[in-house]
Structures are given as C-alpha cells and as structure tokens.
N, C-alpha and C positions, 0 to 999 in steps of 0.2 A: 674461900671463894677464889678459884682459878683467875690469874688474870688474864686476860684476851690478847693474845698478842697482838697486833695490826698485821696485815697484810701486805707488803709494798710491791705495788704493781713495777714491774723491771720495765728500766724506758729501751725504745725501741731501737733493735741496733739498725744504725745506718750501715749499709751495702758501700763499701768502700771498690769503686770502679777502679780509679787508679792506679797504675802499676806503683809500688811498692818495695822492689827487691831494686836495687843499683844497676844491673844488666837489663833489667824490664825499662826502667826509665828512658836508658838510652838508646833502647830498638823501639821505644814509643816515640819518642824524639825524633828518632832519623827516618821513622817511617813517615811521622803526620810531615816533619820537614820534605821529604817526597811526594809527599799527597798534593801540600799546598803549592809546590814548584809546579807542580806539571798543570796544576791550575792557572797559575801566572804565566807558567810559558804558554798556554791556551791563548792566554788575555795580548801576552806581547807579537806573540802570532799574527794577532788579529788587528791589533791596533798599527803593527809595520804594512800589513796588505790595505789596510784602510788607508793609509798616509801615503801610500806609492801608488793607490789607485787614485785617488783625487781630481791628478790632472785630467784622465781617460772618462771617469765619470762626468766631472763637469762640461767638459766638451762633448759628453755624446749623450747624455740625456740617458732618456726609460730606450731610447732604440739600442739603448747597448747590449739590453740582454731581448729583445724583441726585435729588432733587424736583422736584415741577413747577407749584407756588404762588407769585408773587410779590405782595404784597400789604404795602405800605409804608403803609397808613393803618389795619391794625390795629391792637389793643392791643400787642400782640408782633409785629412785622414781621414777617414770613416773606418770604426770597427765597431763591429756590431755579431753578438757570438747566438744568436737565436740557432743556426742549424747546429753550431755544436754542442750547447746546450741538450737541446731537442735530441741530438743523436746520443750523449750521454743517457738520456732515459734509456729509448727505442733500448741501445745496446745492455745497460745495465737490468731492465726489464727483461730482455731474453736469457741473459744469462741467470737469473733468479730464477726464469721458469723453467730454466732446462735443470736448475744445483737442486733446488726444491726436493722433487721426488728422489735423485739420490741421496741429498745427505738425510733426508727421513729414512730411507730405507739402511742406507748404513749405520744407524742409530739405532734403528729396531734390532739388526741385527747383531750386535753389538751386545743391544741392552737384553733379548729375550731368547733368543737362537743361539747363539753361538758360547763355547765351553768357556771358560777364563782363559786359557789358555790364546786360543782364537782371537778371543776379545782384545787381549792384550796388543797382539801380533796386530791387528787390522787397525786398533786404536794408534801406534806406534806408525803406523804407514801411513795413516790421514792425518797428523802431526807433522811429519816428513813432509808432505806434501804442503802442509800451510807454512812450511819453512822454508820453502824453493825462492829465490829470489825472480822478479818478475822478468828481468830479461832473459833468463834462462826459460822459462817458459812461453816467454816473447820468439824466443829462438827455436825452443822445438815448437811454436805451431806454427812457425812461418814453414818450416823446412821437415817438419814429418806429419804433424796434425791437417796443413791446409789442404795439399791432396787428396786427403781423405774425407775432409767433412766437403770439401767442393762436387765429391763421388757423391754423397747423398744431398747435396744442394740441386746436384743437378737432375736427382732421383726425383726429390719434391716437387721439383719445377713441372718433368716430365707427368707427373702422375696428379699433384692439384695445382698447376700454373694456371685454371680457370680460378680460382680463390683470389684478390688483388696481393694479399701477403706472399704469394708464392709464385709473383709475377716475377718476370726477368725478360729483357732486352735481348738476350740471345748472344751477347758479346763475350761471354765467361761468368764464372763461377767463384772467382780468385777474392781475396781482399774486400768481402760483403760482412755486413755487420752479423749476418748469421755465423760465419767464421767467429768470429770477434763475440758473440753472447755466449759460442762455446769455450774458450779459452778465459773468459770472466767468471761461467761458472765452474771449472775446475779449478779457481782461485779462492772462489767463498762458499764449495762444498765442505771443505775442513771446519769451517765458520759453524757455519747453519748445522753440520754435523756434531758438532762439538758440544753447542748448547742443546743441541737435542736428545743427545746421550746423555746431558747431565737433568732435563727435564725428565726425561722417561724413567731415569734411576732411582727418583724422588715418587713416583708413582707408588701407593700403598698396594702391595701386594697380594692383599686381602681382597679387594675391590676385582683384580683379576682372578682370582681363583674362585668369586660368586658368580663373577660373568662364565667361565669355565662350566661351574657347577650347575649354572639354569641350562646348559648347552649350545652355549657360544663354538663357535669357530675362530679356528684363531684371525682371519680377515674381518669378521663381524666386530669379536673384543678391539682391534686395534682400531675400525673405526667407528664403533659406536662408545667403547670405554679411553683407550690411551690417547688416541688423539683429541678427541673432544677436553678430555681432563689435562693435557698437555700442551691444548691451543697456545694459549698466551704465551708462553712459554716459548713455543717456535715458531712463533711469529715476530717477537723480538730477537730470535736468532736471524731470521730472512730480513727482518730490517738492518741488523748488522751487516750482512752481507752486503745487501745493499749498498748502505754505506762506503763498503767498501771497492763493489764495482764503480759506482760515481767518481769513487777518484785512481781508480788503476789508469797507468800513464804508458809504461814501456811495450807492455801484451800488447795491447790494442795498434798501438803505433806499426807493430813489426807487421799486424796482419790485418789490416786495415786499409783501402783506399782513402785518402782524407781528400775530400770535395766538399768546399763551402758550398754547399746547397742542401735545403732540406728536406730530407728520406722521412716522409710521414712515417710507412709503415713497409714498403720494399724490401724486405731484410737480404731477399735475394740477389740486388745490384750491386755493382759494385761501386757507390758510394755512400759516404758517411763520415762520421768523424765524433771526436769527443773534444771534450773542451779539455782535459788532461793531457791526451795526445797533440791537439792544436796548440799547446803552450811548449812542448817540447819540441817541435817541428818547426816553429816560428822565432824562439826566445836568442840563440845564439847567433842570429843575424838583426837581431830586433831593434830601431833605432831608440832613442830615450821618449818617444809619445807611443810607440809600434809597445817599449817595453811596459810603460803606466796601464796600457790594455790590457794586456799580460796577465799582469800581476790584479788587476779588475776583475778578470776570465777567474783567478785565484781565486780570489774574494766570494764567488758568488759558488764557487766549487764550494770551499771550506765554511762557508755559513748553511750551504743546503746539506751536507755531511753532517754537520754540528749538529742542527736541527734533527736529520732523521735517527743518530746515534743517540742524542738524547730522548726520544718516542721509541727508542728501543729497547734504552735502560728501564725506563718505566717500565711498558709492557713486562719486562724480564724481573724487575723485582716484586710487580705485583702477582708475575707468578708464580714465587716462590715465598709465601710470606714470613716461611719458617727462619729463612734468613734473618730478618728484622728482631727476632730475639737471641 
C-alpha cells in the first residue's frame, strides 16, 4: 500500500515594498527627507505669517478682510484689504476665463493633431514660457502688450459699452484689470495646458476610434467623448492656475492702476488692484503696524492658495485613478 504523501500548502509570500539594494535606500531617504521638508516649510511658512500678523488682526477685527479704508497715518490705523481682496478674484477670474480655451486647445492639439515632431516643438515653447520670470513679463506687458490689449478694450467699449462689464468713464483705456486678466493668463496657460496634455494622453484610444466609427466628428468626439472623460482632470488643472493667479505679484503691479476702491465688475476702468500687488507697493515704506497688515494681506493670500491648490490635488488625483497603483 502506497503511502500518501501530505500535501504542504506554501505560505504566502509577502510583497516586500521597501527598497532593498544600498543605492535605493538612500534616494528613498533623501527623497521622503524632501517630501517631509517642504511639508514643514509649508507649516513654518504659516506659523511666521500667523505670529507677524497678530498685531494687524487683533486690532482690526473681521473688517480686515471686509472693509475697504487703508489709512496707516491715522491716529488709529485702519487697514482693511476687502477691494484688494475682491480685485484678486475679479482679476484672477478673468484671466482663467481668457488661459481656459487656449490651454485646452493647445493640449488638443498637441495631444490629437499635431506629428511628434510638432508636439515636441510646441510642448518645449509652452515650458519656455512657464519659465519666464514674472517681471519680465511685468515688463513686456507694460511696454509692448498694453497698447495693444488697450486697442481692443477700447473696441469692447465702442461696440458693447451698453453691457455694465464693458462700461468705461471715457478717461483711457491703460492700466484696467482687463489688461491685468490678460497678462495672468499668459501666466497659467502653461499650467492648465500642461495638466491637460497629460489628462488627454491617458484617454483610452479605443473609446475614440468607436466615437469615430459611429460617425463622430472630430468637434462632436472632443465634446461629447475627451472632454467630458477629461473633465476632472482639467478642472483641477484651471484650479491650479488659479492658484496661481491669486498670488502673481510683479505682472499685475507693472500694468495695473492700484486704487483702494472696489471694481465690482468694471474690468474696463482704470482701477483695481490685488492684494499681492498692494503688499509690494506698500511694504518697503511700511511702518512696524502698516508692516503686521502686510504680512495679515499674506496670510489670507497663502491660506486661500493652500485651500484651492489642495481642491485641485484632489480633483486631479481622482482623475487619474491609475496613479494610486
């Protein structure tokens, strides 16, 4: 009689994550050591604008960011940033809705139309262009761009000045936040383009060549297939942007009228202002309460940033879920 051998079930091997090899260790090392740094400089960031703003807050109360008097050679200072606030949307809101349709279309084109060769070339230019430093772009829209976008401000005016958005005084055309939404989105066209090439690239190729195959067009597949499957995706690109209009400081300044007062929706006046711009314009004469303001104006910059860059991350990682494995 044969005997039986037993059977031994193998135990299960564990998946060993950990880098392993002496070189992996230490580029895991130095990377998480980067990860968690620029997380702490986040926190120190925020905890030095909290500690310098104190004085500014306690003495001005909720009208600090809801009033609209700044006036540092009173008996009692009063600073209160509500129009520049208010004018950081107005301007960062125009300049989204102007970057918007180009960096989508430079992304299509990029991603479905154009040869590798092209692709390369134009992706290499819209790169270029998110590398520019902002006073150089501060400087040519003061002294080549503003001319020109004043020539079609003044077009708007003429043709729907009945509309209240495309109202104007009749004094000029110069230094109006319309100026200033264009020069913001030539800033976070690279942006919003960027992550839209890399949304679109991720698109299952299949899924367009059945829209094709039922007799799609190629405007119909982009907006009834890529975009819609793409949404999330570049929408947390335009929140990035975003974010990063909110805090552009130098652009704005050069081509800009800054008037504490607040432009509900005038885009065409020439006043306005940002809260970025108004800390650069004010800080190098700034007394030590004029400065606690200041650095308060900061505060409320760097936490409404934080906030929409993180509702961006989300958006953008739940549109990619393939990342997460």
């Amino acid at each position: 009689m044969a005997q039986q051998t037993e059977l031994k079930v193998p135990e299960r091997r564990k998946l060993n994550t950990a880098p392993t090899v002496f070189g992996d260790k230490v580029f895991f090392r130095v990377a998480s050591a980067a990860a968690n740094f620029s997380i702490v400089l986040v926190g120190l960031i925020l905890a030095f604008l909290v500690w310098q703003s104190l004085p500014a807050l306690q003495s001005q109360g909720i009208d600090f960011i809801f009033g609209s008097n700044w006036d540092s050679a009173a008996e009692k200072p009063v600073f209160q940033i509500g129009p520049m606030l208010w004018g950081s949307f107005l301007i960062s809101l125009l300049g989204v809705s102007l970057a918007v349709p180009m960096a989508i279309a430079i992304a299509y084109f990029i991603e479905f139309m154009a040869n590798k060769f092209v692709g390369r070339v134009v992706t290499t230019l819209i790169d270029l262009l998110a590398a520019l430093p902002s006073v150089v772009l501060g400087l040519w829209g003061f002294a080549v761009f503003t001319p020109i976008a004043s020539g079609w401000a003044e077009s708007l005016h003429q043709t729907f000045g009945w509309f209240p958005l495309f109202a104007s005084d009749g004094q000029g055309f110069l230094a109006s936040p319309f100026i200033a939404g264009w020069i913001v989105a030539i800033m976070i066209v690279p942006i919003i383009a960027s992550i839209s090439r890399e949304i679109f690239s991720q698109i299952d190729r299949d899924l367009i060549n059945a829209a094709k195959g039922l007799g799609g067009g190629e405007f119909s597949i982009f907006r009834r297939v890529i975009l819609p499957t793409a949404s999330g995706g570049v929408v947390g690109g335009v929140l990035l942007g975003l974010g990063r209009a909110l805090g552009e400081t130098v652009a704005i300044f050069y081509v800009l009228n800054l008037v504490f007062e607040i432009n509900w929706y005038e885009i065409l006046q020439q006043k306005g202002g940002s809260i970025a711009s108004n800390i650069l314009s004010r800080f190098g004469e700034a007394g030590p309460a004029e400065i606690s303001a200041l650095m308060a104006s900061g505060l409320v910059l760097f936490v409404l940033t934080l906030f929409i860059n993180s509702i961006a991350a989300v958006i953008v990682a739940k549109a990619q879920p393939w990342r997460k494995n």
